[in-house]
DOKOL-830047 format. One line per 10 residues: their letters; for each residue x negated, y, z negated of C-alpha. Coordinates in pm, whole numbers, plus 32768, in hexadecimal, padded with zeros to 4 digits. Example, Ala and Ser with C-alpha at 12.3 -4.5 7.8 and 13.67 -1.06 7.14 Angstrom:
# DOKOL-830047
AS) 7B32 7E3E 7CF4; 7AA9 7F96 7D36
# end
This chain:
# DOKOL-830047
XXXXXXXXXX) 5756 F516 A3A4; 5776 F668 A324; 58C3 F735 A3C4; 5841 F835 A478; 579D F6FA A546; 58B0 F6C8 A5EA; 592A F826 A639; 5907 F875 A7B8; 581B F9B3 A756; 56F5 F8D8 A6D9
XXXXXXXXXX) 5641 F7B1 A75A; 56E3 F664 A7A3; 561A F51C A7A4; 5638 F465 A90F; 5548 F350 A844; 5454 F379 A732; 536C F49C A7B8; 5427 F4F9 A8D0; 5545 F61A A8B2; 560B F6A0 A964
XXXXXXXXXX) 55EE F812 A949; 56E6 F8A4 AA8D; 57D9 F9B4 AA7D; 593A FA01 AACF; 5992 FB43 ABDE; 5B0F FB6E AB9E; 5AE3 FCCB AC0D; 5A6D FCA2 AD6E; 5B91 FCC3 AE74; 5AC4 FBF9 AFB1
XXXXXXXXXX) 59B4 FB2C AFBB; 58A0 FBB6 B0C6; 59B3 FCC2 B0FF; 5A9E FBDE B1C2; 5B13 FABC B0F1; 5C29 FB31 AFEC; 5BB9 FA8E AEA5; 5D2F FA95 AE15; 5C9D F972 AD0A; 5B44 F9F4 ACBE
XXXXXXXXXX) 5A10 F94C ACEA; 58D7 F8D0 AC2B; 5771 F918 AC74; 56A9 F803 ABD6; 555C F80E AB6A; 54CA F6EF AA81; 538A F6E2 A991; 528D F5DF A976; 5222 F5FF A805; 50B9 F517 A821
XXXXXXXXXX) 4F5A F542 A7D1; 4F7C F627 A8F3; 50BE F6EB A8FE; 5167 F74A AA6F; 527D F7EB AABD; 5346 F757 ABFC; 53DC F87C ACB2; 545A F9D2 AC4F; 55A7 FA57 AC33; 5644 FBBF ACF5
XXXXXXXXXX) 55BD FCB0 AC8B; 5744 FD6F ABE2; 56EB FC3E AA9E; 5581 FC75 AA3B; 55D0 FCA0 A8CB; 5699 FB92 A8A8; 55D4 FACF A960; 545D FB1A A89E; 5520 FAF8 A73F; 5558 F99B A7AC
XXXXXXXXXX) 53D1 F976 A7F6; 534A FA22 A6BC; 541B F938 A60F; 53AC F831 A689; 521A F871 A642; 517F F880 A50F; 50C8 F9A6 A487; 4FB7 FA07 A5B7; 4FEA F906 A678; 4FF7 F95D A808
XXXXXXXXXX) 50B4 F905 A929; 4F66 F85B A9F1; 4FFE F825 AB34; 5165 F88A AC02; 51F3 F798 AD17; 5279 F86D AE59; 535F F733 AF0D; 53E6 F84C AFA8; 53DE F9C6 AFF0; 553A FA39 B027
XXXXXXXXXX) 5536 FB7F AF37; 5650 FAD0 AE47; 5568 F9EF ADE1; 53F0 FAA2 AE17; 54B7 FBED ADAE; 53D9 FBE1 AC42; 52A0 FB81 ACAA; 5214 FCEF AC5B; 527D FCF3 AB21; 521C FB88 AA9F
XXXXXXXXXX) 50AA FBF5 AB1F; 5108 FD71 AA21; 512F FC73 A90D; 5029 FB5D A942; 4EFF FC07 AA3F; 4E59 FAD7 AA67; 4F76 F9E2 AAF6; 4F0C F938 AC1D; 5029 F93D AD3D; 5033 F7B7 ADD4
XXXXXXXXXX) 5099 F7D8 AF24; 5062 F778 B06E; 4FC8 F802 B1A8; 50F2 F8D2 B227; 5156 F8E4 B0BC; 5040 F9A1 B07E; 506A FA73 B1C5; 51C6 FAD1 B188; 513E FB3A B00C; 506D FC30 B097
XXXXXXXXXX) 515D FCCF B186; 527C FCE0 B079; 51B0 FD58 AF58; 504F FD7D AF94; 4FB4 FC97 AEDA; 4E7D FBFD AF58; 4DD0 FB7F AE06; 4DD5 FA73 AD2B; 4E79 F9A8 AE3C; 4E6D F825 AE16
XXXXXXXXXX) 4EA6 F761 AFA3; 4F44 F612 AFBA; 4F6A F53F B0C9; 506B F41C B11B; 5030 F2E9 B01D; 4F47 F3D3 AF22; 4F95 F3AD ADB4; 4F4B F4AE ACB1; 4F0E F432 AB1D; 4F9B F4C0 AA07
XXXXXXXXXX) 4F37 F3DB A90F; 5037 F2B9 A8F7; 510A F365 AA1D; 508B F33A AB5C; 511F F3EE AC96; 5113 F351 ADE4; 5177 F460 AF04; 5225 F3F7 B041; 524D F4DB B13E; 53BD F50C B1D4
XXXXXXXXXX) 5396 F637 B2C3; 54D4 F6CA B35F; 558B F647 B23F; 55F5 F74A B269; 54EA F822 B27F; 5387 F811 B31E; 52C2 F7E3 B212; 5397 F706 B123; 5325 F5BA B053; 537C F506 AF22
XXXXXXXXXX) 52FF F4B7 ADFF; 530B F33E AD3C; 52B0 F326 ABE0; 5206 F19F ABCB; 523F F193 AA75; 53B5 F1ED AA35; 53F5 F19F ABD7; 54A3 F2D0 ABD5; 5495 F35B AD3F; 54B1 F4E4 AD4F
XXXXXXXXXX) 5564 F526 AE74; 556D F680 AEBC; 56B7 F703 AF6A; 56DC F5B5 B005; 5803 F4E7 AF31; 5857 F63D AEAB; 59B3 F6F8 AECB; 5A9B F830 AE5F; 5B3B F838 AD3E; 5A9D F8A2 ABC8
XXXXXXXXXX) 5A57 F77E AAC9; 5B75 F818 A9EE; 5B26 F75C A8A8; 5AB7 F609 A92B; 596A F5D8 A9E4; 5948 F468 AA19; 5A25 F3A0 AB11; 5ABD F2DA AA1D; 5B26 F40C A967; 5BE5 F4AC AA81
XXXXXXXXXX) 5D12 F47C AB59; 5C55 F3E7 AC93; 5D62 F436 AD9F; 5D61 F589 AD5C; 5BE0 F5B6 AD83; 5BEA F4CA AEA8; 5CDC F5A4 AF6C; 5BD7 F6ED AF1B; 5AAA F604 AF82; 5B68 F5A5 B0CD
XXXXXXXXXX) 5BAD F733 B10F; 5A3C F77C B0BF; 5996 F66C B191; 5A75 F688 B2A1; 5A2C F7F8 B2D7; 58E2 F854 B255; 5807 F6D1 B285; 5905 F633 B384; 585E F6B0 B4A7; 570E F632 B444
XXXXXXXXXX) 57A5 F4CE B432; 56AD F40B B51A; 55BF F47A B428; 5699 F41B B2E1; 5667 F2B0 B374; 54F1 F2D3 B3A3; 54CF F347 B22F; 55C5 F239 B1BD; 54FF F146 B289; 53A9 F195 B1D0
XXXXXXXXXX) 545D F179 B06D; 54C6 F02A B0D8; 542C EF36 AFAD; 5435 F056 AEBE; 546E EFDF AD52; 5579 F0D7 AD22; 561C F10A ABC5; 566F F28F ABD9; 5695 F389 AD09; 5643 F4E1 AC7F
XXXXXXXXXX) 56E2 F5F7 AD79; 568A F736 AD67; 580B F766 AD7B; 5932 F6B3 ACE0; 5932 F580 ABDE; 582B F4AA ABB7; 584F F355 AC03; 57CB F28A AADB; 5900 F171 AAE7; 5931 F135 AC60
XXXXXXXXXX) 5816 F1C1 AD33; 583F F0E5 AE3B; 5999 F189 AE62; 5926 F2AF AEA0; 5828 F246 AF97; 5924 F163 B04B; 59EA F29C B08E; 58E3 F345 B137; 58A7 F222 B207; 5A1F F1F5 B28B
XXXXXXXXXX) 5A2B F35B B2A2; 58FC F36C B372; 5957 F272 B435; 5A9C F345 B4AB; 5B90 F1EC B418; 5CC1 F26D B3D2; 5E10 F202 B31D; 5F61 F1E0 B3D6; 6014 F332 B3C7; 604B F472 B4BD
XXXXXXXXXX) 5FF3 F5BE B4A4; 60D4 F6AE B509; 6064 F80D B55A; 60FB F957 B5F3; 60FF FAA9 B640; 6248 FB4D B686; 62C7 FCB6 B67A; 6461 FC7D B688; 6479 FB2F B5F5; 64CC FA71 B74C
XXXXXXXXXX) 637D F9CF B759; 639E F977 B5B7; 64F2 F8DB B628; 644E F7DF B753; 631F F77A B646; 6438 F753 B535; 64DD F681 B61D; 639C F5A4 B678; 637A F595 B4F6; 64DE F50B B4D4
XXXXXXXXXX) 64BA F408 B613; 636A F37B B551; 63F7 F363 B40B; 6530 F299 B49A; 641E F1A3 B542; 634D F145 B3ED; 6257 F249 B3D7; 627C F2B1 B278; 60FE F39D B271; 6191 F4B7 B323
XXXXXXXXXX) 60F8 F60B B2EA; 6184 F76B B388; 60F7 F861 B38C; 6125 F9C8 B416; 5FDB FA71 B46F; 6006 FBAF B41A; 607A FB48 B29C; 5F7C FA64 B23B; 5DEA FA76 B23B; 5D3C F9EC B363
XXXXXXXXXX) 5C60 F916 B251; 5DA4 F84D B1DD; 5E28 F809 B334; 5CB5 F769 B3B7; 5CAF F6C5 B263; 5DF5 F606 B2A3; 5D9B F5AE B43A; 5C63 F528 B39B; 5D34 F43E B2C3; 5E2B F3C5 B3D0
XXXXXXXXXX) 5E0F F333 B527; 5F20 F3EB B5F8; 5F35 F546 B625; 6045 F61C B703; 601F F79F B73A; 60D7 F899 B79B; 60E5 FA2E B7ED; 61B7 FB34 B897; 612F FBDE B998; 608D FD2D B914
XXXXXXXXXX) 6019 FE2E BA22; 5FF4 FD37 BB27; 5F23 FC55 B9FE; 5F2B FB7A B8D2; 5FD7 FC1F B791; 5E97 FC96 B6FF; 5EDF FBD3 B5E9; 5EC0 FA9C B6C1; 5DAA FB0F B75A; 5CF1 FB02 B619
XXXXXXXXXX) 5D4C F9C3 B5AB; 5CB0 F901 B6E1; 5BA3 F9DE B6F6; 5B67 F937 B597; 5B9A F7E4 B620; 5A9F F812 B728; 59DA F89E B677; 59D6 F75F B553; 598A F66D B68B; 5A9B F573 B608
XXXXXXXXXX) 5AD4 F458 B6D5; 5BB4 F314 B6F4; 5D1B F3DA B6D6; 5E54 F3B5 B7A6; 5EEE F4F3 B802; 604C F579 B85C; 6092 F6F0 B8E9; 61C1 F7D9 B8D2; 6204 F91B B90A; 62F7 FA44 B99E
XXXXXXXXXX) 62E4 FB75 BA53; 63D7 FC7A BAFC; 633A FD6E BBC8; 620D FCCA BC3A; 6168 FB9A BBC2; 5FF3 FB80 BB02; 6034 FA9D B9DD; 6058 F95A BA5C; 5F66 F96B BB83; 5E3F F9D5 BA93
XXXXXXXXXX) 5EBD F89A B9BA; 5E78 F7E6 BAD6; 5D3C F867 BB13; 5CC2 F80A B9AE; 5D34 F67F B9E3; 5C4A F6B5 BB24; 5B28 F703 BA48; 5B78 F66C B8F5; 5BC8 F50E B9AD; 5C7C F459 B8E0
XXXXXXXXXX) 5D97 F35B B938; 5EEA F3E5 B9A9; 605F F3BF B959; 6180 F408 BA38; 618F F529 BB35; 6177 F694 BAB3; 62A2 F72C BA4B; 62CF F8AD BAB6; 641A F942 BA70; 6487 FA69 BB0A
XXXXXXXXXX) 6528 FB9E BA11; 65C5 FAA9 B93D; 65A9 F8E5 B937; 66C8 F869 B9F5; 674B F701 B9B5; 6621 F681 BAF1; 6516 F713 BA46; 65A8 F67A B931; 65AE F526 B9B8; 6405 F54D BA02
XXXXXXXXXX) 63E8 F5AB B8A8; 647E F456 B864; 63BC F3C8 B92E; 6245 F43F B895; 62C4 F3B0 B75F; 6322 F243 B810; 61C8 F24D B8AE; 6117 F2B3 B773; 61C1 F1C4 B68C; 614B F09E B7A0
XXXXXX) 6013 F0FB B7A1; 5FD0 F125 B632; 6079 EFEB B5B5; 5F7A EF52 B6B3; 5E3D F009 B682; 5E4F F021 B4FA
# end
């Protein structure tokens, strides 16, 4: 193996003529303008180096040079690029898909039906198009691609792609998470628990929602000979794939781990003191996952990420104009908006003037429905030693119920 082989600026081998040719963004502050990307993240595009060569998904568009040094390495002397997988059209990973058809013209784009749709409405492009339907597989010589349609995964039009040869299963976003491949690109070259805590935030906020539909796609991979999931973001999974794919399973199953998730909006500190109090009261009782967090400190993304991990959740706001603190408000407009289920909730809150807080808390366990702990604390100016006591009293409740239910 020569040095530069190695180096994350040229081609790495996933197996013998499949590499690994993705990209790091370091540079990019939030992913689809919302999620902070304080880590980085990887796009993930991979070359299949047969008789026929095709390139599985692009990269965004801010790394094309990069990104077609790695390809022109790759092929020798006039040799051409004869078809491009599209799993999925999100622009970070169809963002090049102009330019790969600037340097080889006569590239056929694999794709199907509302692939090829969504092609022409982002860019255009209306030739050279190749359709594939569920269960169609494509040759490349010893490679041979078999396409499985995954829609709302999470995206209309998505699918995979499964090489039959290496049983490598190209997975588009789907397994995928935050964080750039900073040096190691495998999952046995990595420290796991980091990327599994930016796959958590990215499935429980961007695919999470779609999970009904996780479970359909997991349910038509079942029987799969799987030896490597290929993301289009984050490691790839060459030493445990079935990890990875277990994940996604729990996860989109809404299972959860014993642990609470505190969260709160408070202007003056008085609601901070009843949810550090509630914090106190579980720790005292054997809950040892506790996580606090004050909404208008941390990113929306983190929070969800966390209630997706544990089972009980307790919020709390001030009242704020006769409202939620808007903070608040934005977190369980999240949480609605995810559709999680199967969580046991708790509500604080305080006011002075008029209430707004608590009520609309309320209102949310109405819709959200999950399973409820103690009566609803609302203190009035400042927690006195009764509101207190309630406070005690959601952690009792939650404590019973999660040494029961987990």
């Amino acid at each position: 193996m020569k040095w530069r082989d190695i180096r994350m600026n040229h081609p790495i081998n996933v197996t013998e003529k499949v590499y690994w040719i993705g990209v790091n963004d370091r540079e990019t502050a939030l992913f689809e303008n919302l999620w902070p990307l304080d880590k980085g993240v990887a796009y993930n595009s991979y070359l299949i180096n047969d008789e026929k060569v095709a390139l599985v998904d692009t990269v965004k568009i801010n790394k094309m040079e990069i990104y077609f040094e790695k390809i022109q390495e790759i092929l020798e002397k006039g040799k051409q690029v004869d078809y491009l997988i599209i799993n999925h059209m999100e622009p970070d990973h169809s963002g090049a898909i102009k330019e790969v058809l600037h340097y080889f013209p006569n590239t056929k784009i694999v794709g199907n039906k509302k692939t090829l749709d969504m092609l022409q409405e982002f860019y255009g492009i209306e030739e050279n198009l190749y359709l594939v339907e569920d269960g169609d597989v494509l040759d490349l010589g010893e490679h041979k691609l078999k396409f499985f349609l995954t829609p709302m995964v999470h995206w209309p039009e998505t699918m995979m792609s499964y090489d039959l040869k290496d049983k490598i299963l190209f997975s588009m976003d789907a397994f995928g998470g935050f964080g750039s491949l900073d040096g190691g690109v495998f999952d046995d070259e990595v420290n796991l628990e980091f990327y599994e805590d930016e796959i958590r935030r990215y499935f429980s906020n961007i695919v999470g929602k779609y999970s009904s539909m996780v479970q359909r796609a997991l349910n038509k991979l079942k029987g799969l000979d799987i030896n490597i999931v290929a993301p289009t973001h984050g490691p790839v999974w060459r030493d445990k794939p079935q990890h990875i794919i277990s994940l996604y399973d729990k996860w989109s199953r809404y299972e959860a781990e014993e642990g609470v998730v505190i969260v709160y909006g408070s202007m003056y500190g008085n609601t901070a003191k009843m949810a550090d109090y509630i914090a106190r009261s579980l720790s005292e009782k054997g809950i040892t996952n506790i996580r606090l967090y004050d909404a208008s400190k941390t990113h929306v993304s983190y929070i969800i990420s966390d209630i997706w991990r544990y089972k009980g959740v307790i919020l709390g706001s001030c009242a704020y104009n006769t409202g939620l603190f808007p903070t608040m408000e934005s977190v369980i407009n999240k949480i609605k908006n995810s559709a999680l289920k199967d969580r046991i909730l708790g509500i604080f809150g305080n006011y002075s003037w008029s209430g707004g807080g608590v009520i609309n808390l309320e209102a949310f366990a109405e819709q959200i429905k999950w399973e409820r702990v103690g009566e609803a604390v609302e203190a009035k100016s400042s927690p006195k030693d009764k509101d207190f006591v309630k406070c005690e009293n959601i952690a009792i409740e939650m404590v019973k119920k999660l040494k029961k239910n987990i």
